[in-house]
N, C-alpha and C positions, 0 to 999 in steps of 0.2 A: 504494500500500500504506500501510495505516495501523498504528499499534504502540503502541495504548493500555498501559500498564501501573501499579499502583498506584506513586503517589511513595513513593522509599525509608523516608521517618519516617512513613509509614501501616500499622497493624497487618494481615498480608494472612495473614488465617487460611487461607484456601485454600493459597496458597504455605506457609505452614508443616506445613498436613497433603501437602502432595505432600512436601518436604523429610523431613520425618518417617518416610513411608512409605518413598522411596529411601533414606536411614539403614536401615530394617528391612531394606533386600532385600539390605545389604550396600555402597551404595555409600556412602565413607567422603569425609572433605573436602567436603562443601556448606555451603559458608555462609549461603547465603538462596536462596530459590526465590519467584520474582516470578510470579502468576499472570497472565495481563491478556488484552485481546480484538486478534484480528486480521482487519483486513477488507483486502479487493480490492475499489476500485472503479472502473468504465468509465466514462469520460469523454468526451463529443466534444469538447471545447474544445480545440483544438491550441496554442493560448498556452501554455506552462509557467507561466509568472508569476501568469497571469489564475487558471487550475487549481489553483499554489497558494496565493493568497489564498482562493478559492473554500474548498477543502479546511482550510484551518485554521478558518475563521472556523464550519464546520460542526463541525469538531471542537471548539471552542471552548465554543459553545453547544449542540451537541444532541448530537455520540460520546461525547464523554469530561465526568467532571466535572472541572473545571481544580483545584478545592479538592484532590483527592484521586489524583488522575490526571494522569500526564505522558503523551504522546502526540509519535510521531515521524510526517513524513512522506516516503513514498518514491516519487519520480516516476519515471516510466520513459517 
């Protein structure tokens, strides 16, 4: 599992119109609403290690933008 979401000091208009919109429907106390992308991906590599070198260095360069984007990864 991967858990791209914009870094906290990046303006994320998207997250602030969902925040906005939950404000209107009544729900009170949100501080910030982080939008971001989540993907599932299948892997044969039964290494954990190898997997997650594999998996950051693709997030690195091609999922996420590192300038603007933090990204978690979740092995199972």
């Amino acid at each position: 599992r991967i858990i791209i979401t914009p870094k906290k000091v990046v303006l994320d208009p998207q997250g602030k119109t969902v925040q906005q919109a939950l404000e209107h429907m009544g729900y009170r106390g949100i501080a910030a609403v982080h939008v971001g992308k989540y993907l599932e991906i299948e892997l044969t590599e039964n290494d954990q290690e190898v997997a997650r070198k594999w998996l950051d260095a693709a997030c690195h360069k091609f999922l996420s933008n590192p300038v603007i984007e933090d990204y978690t990864l979740q092995i199972e």
